[in-house]
C-alpha positions in Angstrom: -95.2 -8.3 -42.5 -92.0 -9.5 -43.6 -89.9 -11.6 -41.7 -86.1 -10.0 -40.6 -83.7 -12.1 -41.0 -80.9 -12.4 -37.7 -78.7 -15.3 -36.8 -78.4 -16.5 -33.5 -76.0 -14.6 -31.5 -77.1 -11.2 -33.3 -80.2 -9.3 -34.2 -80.6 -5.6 -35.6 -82.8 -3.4 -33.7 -86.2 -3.3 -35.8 -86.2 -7.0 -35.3 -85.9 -6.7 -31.4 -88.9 -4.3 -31.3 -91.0 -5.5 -33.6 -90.9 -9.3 -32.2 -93.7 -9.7 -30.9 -94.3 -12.4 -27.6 -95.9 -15.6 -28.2 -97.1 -16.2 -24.9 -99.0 -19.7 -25.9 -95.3 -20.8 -27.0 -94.2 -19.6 -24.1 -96.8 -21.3 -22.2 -96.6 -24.6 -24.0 -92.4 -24.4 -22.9 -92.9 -23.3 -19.1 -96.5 -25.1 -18.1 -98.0 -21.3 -17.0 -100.9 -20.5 -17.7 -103.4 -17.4 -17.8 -106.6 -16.7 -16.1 -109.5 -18.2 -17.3 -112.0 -15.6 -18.7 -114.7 -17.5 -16.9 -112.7 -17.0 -13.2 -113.3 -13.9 -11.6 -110.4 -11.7 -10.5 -111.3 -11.6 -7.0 -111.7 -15.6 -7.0 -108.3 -16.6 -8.9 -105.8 -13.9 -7.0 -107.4 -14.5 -3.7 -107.7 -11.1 -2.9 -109.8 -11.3 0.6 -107.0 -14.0 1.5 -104.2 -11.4 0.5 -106.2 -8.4 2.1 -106.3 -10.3 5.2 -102.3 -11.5 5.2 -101.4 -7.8 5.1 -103.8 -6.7 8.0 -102.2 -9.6 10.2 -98.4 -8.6 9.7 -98.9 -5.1 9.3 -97.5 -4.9 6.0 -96.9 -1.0 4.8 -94.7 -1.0 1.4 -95.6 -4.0 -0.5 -94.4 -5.2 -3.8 -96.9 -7.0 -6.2 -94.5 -9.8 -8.8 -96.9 -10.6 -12.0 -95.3 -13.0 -14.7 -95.4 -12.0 -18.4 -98.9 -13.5 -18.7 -100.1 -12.1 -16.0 -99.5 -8.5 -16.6 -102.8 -7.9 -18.2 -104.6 -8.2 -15.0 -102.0 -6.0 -12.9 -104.0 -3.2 -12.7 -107.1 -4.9 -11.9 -105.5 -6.4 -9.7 -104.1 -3.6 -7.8 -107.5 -1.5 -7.8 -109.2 -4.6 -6.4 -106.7 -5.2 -3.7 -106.5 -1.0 -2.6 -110.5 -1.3 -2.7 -110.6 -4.0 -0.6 -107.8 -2.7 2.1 -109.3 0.6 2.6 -112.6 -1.0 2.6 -111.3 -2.7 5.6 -109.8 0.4 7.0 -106.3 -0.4 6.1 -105.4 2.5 3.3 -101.7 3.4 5.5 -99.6 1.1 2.8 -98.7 1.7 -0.6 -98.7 -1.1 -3.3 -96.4 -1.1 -6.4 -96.3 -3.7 -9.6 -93.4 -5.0 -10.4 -93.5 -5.4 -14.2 -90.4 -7.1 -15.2 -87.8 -9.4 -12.9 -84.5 -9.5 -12.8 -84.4 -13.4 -13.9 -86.9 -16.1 -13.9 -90.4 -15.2 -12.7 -90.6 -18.4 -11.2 -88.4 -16.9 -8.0 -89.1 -13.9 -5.8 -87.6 -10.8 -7.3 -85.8 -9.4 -4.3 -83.7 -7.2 -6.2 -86.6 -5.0 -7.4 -88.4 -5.2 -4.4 -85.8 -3.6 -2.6 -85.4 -0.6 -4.9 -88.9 0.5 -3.4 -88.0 -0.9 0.3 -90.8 -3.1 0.2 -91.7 -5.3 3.5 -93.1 -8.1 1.7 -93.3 -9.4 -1.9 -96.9 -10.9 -3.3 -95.7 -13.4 -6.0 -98.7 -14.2 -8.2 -98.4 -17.3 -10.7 -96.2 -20.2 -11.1 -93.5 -20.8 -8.1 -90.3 -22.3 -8.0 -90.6 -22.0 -3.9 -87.0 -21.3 -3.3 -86.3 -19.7 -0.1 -85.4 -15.8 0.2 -82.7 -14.0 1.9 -83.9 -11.1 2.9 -87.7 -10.1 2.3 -90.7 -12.6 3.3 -93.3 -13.9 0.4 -96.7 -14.3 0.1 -97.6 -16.6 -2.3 -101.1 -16.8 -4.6 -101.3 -19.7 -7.4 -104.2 -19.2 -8.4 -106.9 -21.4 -8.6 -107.5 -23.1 -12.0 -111.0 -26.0 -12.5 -109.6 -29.6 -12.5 -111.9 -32.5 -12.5 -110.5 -34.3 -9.9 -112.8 -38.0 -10.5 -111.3 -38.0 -14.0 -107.7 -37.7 -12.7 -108.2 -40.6 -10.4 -110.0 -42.4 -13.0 -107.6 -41.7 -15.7 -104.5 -42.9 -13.4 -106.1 -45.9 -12.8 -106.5 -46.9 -16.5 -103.1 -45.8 -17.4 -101.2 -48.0 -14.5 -103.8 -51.1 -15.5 -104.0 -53.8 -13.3 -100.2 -52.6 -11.8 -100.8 -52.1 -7.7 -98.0 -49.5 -6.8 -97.1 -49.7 -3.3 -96.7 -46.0 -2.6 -98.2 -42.7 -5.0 -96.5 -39.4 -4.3 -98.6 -36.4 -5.3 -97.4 -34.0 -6.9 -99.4 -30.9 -8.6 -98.4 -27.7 -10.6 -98.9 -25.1 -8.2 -102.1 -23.7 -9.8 -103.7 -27.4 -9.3 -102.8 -27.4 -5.2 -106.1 -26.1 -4.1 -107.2 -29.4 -4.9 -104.8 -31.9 -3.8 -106.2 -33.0 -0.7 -109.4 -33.7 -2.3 -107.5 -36.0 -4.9 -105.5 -37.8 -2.0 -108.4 -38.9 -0.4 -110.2 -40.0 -3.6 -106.8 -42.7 -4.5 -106.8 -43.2 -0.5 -110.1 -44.5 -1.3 -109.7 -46.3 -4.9 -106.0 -47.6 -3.3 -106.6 -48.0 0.2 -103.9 -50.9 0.7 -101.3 -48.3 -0.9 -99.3 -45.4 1.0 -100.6 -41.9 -0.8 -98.4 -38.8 -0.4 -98.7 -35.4 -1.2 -96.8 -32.0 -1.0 -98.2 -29.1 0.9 -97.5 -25.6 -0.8 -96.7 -22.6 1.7 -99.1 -19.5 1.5 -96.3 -17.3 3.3 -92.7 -18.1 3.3 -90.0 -16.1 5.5 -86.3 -15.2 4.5 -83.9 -17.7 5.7 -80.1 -16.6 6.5 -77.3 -18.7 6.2 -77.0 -21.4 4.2 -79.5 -23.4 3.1 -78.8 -26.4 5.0 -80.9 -28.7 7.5 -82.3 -31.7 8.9 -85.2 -30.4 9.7 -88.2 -30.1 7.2 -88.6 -27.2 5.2 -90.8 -24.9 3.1 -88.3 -25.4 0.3 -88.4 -29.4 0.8 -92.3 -29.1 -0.1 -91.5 -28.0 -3.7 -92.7 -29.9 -6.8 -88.7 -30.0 -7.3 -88.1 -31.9 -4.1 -85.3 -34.3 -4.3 -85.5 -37.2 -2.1 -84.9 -40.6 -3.0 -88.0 -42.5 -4.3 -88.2 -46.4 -4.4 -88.4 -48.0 -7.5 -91.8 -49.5 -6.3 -93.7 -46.3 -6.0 -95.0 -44.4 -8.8 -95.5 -40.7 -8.9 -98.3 -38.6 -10.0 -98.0 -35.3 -11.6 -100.8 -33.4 -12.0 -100.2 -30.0 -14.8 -98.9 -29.4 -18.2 -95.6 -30.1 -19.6 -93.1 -27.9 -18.4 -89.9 -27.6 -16.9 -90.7 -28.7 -13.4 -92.0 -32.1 -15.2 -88.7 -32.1 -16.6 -86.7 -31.7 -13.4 -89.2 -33.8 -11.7 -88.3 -36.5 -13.9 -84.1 -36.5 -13.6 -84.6 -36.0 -9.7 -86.7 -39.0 -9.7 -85.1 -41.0 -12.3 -86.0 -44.6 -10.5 -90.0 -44.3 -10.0 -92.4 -44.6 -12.5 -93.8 -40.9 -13.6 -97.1 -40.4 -14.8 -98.9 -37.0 -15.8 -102.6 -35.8 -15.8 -103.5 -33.0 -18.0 -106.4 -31.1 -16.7 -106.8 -29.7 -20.3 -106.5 -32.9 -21.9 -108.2 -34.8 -19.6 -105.6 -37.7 -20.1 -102.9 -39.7 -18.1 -99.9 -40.9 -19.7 -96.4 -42.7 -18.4 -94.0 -39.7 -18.9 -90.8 -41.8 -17.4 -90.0 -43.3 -20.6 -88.3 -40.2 -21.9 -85.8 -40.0 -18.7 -83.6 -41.7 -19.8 -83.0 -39.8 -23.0 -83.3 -36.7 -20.6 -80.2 -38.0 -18.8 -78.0 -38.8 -21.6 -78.5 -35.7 -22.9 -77.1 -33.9 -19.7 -74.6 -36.8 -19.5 -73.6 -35.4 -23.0 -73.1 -31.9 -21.9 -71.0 -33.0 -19.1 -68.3 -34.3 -21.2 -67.8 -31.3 -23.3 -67.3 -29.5 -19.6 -64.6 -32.0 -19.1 -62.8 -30.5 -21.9 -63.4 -27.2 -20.5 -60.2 -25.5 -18.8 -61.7 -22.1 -18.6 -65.2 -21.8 -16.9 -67.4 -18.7 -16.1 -69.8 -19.0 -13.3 -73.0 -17.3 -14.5 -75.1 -15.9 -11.8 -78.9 -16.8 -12.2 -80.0 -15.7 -8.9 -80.0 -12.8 -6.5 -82.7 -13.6 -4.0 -82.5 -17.6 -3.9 -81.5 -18.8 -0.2 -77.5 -19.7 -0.5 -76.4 -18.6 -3.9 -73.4 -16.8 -2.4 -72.3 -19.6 -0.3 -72.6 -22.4 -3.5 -70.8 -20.0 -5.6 -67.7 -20.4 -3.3 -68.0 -24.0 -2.9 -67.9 -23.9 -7.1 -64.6 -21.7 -7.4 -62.8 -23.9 -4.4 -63.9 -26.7 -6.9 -62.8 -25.3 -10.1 -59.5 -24.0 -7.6 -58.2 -27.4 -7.0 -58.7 -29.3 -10.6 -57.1 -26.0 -11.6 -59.5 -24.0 -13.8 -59.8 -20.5 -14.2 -63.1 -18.8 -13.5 -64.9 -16.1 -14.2 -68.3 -14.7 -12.7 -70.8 -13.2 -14.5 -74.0 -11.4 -14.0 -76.0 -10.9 -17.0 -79.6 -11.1 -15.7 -81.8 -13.3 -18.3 -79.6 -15.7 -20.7 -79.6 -15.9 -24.0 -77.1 -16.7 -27.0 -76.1 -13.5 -28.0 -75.1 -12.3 -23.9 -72.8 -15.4 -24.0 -71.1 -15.6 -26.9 -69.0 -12.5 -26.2 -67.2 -14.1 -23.5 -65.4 -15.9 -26.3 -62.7 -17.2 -24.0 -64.7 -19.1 -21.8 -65.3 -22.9 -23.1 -68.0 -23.7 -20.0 -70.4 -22.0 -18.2 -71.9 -23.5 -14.4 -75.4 -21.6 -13.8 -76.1 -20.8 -10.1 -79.9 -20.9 -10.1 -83.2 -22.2 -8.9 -83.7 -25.6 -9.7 -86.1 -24.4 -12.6 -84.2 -22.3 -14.3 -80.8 -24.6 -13.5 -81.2 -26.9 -16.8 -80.8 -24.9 -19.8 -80.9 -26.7 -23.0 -77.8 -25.1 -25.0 -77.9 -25.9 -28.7 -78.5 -22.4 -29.6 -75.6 -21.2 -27.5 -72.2 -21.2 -28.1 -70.7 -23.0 -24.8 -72.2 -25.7 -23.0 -74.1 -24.7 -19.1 -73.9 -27.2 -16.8 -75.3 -27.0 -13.1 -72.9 -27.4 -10.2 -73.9 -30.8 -9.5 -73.0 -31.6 -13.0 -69.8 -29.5 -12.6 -69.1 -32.0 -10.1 -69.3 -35.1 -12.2 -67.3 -33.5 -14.9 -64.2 -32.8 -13.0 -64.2 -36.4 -11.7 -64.9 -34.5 -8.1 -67.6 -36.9 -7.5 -67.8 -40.5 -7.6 -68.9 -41.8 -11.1 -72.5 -41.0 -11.7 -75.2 -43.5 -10.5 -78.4 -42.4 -11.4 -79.3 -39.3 -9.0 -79.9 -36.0 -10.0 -79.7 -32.9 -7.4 -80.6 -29.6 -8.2 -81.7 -28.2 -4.4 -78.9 -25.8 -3.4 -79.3 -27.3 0.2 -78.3 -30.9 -1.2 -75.8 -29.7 -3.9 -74.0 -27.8 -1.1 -73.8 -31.0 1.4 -72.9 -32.8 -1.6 -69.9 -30.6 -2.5 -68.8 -29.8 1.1 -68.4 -33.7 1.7 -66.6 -34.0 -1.6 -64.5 -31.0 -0.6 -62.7 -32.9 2.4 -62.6 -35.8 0.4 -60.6 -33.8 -2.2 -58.0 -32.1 1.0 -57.2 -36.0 2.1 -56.5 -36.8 -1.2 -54.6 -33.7 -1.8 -52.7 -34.3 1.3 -51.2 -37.4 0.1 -51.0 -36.3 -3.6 -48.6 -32.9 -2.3 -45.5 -33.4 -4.2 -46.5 -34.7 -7.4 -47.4 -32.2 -10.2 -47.8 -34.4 -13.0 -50.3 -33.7 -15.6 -51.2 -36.6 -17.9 -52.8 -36.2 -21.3 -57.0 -36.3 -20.9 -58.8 -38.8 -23.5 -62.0 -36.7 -24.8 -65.3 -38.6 -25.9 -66.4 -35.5 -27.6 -63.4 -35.6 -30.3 -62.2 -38.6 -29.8 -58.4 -37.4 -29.2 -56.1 -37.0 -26.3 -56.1 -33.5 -25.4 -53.4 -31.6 -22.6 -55.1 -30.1 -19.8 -54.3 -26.2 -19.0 -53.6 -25.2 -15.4 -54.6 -21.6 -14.3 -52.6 -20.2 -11.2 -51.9 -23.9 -9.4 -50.4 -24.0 -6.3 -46.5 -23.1 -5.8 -44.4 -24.6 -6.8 -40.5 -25.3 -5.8 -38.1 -22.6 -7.8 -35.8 -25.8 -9.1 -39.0 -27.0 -10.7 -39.4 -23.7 -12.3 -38.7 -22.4 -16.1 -39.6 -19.9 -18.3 -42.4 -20.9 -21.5 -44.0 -18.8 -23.0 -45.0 -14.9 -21.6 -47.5 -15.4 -19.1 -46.7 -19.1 -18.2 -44.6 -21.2 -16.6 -43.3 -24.3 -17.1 -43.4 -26.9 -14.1 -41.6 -30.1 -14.4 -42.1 -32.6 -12.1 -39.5 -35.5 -10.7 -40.4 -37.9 -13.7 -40.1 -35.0 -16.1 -43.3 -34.5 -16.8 -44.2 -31.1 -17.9 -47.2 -29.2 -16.8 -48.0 -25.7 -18.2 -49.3 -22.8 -15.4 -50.9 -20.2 -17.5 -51.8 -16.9 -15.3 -54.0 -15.1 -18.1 -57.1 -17.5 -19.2 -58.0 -14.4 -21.8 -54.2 -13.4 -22.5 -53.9 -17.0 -23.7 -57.0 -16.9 -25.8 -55.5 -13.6 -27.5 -52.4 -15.4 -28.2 -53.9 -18.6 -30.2 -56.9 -17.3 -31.9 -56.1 -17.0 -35.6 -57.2 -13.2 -36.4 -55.3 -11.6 -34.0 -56.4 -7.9 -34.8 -55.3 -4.9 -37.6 -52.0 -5.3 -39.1 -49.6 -1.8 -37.3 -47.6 -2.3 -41.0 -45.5 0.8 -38.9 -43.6 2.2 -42.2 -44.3 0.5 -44.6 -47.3 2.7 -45.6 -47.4 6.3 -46.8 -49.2 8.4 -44.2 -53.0 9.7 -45.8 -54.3 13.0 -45.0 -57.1 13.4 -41.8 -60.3 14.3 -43.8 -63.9 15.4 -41.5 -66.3 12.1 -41.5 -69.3 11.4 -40.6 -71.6 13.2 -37.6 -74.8 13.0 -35.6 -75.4 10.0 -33.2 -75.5 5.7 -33.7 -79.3 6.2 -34.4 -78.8 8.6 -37.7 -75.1 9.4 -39.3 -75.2 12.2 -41.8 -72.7 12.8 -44.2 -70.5 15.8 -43.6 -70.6 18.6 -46.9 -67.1 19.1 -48.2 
């Protein structure tokens, strides 16, 4: 079949339904993984588990959530779990697939499940464990083979005759069935070294307020979890390369990382690559501290929080400034973005998987709010940690909030701007302010339309631009269709084309 061409922010319509989905690419890029045809249905969705979780809460109207690669066994799925239920003399509920999620299968699609006024959501697959708002989850992993003497043996090969005085253990969540047998198995080939692991939850419940604690929570037990690590303990991944890998690497940037793959049956240091990992986000946050204009992309509707870290990232961009935009687009790609032509940023409010987006193909850097942070010079300069929970990103920008209304305080009357070196072009560039604070009338005059020009004491002038877009309009270089108002003869109406955008037809004259 031959190939259609489209370039990266466009594609014609044949090409959009022809494409068809590489799900081993997509496999290879996320770390899921299918269903071994060996593994029976039954054993690898934990149906008596699941049958036996809805007979205890007295679930009615519940919502099945099957990633991409999971689809295929839906329906076997959902005969096998109505059998079973009215089997067990439970047939008063009514079970409903949820075939495609609002954003990243990872979280719990709330948003859907609502539509049917589910009272519970079975998520099936790979996790991000971010807590909900408003329904409760049941979770099932799956249960893939692992050979859990050859990852013990493996790690102890890779790390030689290194003795690390802690291991934290951490597995892809289709590996977690077996992590306590692997814990006891280093217990016993390390027994004069600490061993760690993280216990997945089977059921989570919603969680209202923000997502902030002292306490220990189901969220804290993620793969993701972001607590400081010593330098002398090592870590131990057990799963493919993925993006929790990835995120498990910049959140624990000082410890040594090492993966098993079960399908590979081989152990190798993966922390060498952080440090590349980190200059490349270091990278994008200096093109969003050339940013003046950001839009805050929402990635989430169902993770615990969102709503109240999106206002902590507005009060931030408020005082440096900025304008802001937010925008809900669902799942991102080039061509969504790129018609908000204006914006010269985006800050992506979602689970700690889906937060780090690589963004060559797009047109605008994404950054994450803790990255936001670091850009605007909000936080102190950056040394070394990496948070992507939206319980420690909010505590992080709360504190740096009153540490930005003392400075403020003292800072009151001056309103001078000075000229911002950039590393990306290598030129001092003069940084736009969208509706600052007021200012005195004496300090006031007129610019161009839509701005205003503050001076300051020293003389320093400072431009206060009202309309981020209006301003766009105003310096791009094709500025629309010439009017040319009389200085063209008028030409006479003739009848055009008809039909509709799938087939036009010429008109007969």
């Amino acid at each position: 079949m031959q190939t259609i061409p489209a370039s990266a922010f466009s594609s014609n319509d044949e090409a959009a339904i022809t494409r068809p989905l590489d799900l081993e690419e997509q496999e290879k890029r996320t770390g899921i993984q299918r269903r071994e045809e060996n593994v029976a249905i039954e054993e690898f969705y934990e149906i008596e588990e699941t049958v036996a979780q809805i007979q205890q809460r007295q679930f009615k109207r519940i919502a099945l959530q099957f990633p991409d690669e999971m689809l295929s066994d839906s329906v076997a799925v959902y005969l096998a779990l109505g059998s079973r239920l009215k089997d067990a003399g439970y047939s008063d509920c009514n079970l409903f697939v949820l075939a495609d999620t609002s954003y990243g299968s990872c979280c719990t699609d709330e948003v859907a499940a609502q539509h049917i006024n589910a009272d519970v959501v079975i998520h099936y697959g790979h996790a991000c464990l971010s807590a909900t708002t408003r329904l409760p989850t049941i979770y099932i992993y799956g249960k893939r083979s692992i050979d859990t003497e050859n990852v013990v043996h493996s790690f102890k090969a890779s790390i030689g005759d290194t003795m690390p005085q802690g291991i934290i253990l951490r597995t892809d969540v289709s590996y977690s069935h077996a992590a306590e047998e692997i814990a006891e198995k280093l217990r016993a080939t390390f027994p004069n070294t600490s061993i760690s692991k993280n216990d997945l939850p089977r059921i989570q419940e919603p969680r209202q307020g923000p997502h902030i604690s002292n306490g220990p929570s189901n969220a804290e037990s993620s793969i993701l979890q972001a607590t400081s690590v010593a330098s002398s303990e090592t870590v131990l991944f057990i799963g493919p390369e993925s993006l929790a890998l990835t995120n498990l690497l910049m959140t624990k940037s000082s410890a040594q990382v090492y993966r098993y793959d079960p399908r590979d049956r081989r152990c190798n240091l993966e922390s060498a690559r952080t440090n590349k990992l980190l200059m490349r986000r270091y990278a994008v946050m200096q093109r969003a501290r050339d940013a003046d204009v950001f839009g805050i992309l929402v990635g989430t509707l169902g993770v615990a929080s969102y709503l109240h870290l999106i206002t902590e990232v507005r009060k931030m961009l408020a005082r440096e400034g900025k304008k802001t935009y937010t925008i809900s687009v669902g799942k991102l790609n080039p061509a969504k973005l790129a018609n908000f032509a204006e914006i010269e940023c985006f800050v992506l409010i979602a689970c700690p998987e889906n937060s780090i987006v690589e963004s060559k193909e797009f047109l605008r850097p994404i950054v994450t709010p803790f990255e936001l942070s670091i850009a605007l010079g909000v936080a102190p300069s950056w040394d070394g940690r990496y948070l992507l929970d939206f319980g420690e990103v909010l505590v992080d920008c709360r504190t740096q909030e009153r540490d930005a209304s003392a400075k403020d305080d003292k800072e009151e009357e001056e309103e001078e701007v000075q000229p911002e070196f950039s590393l990306i072009t290598g030129k001092y560039r003069q940084v736009k302010r969208y509706g600052q604070r007021a200012i005195p009338e004496e300090g006031l005059s007129t610019g161009d339309e839509g701005a205003l020009i503050a001076r300051n004491n020293e003389g320093t002038v400072a431009q206060v631009i009202e309309s981020a877009s209006g301003d766009f309009m105003r310096n791009r270089t094709w500025q629309g269709l010439e009017q040319r108002l009389g200085e063209d003869e008028p030409g006479l109406l003739e009848q055009g084309r008809s039909g509709i955008a799938r087939g036009y037809h010429e008109v007969e004259r």
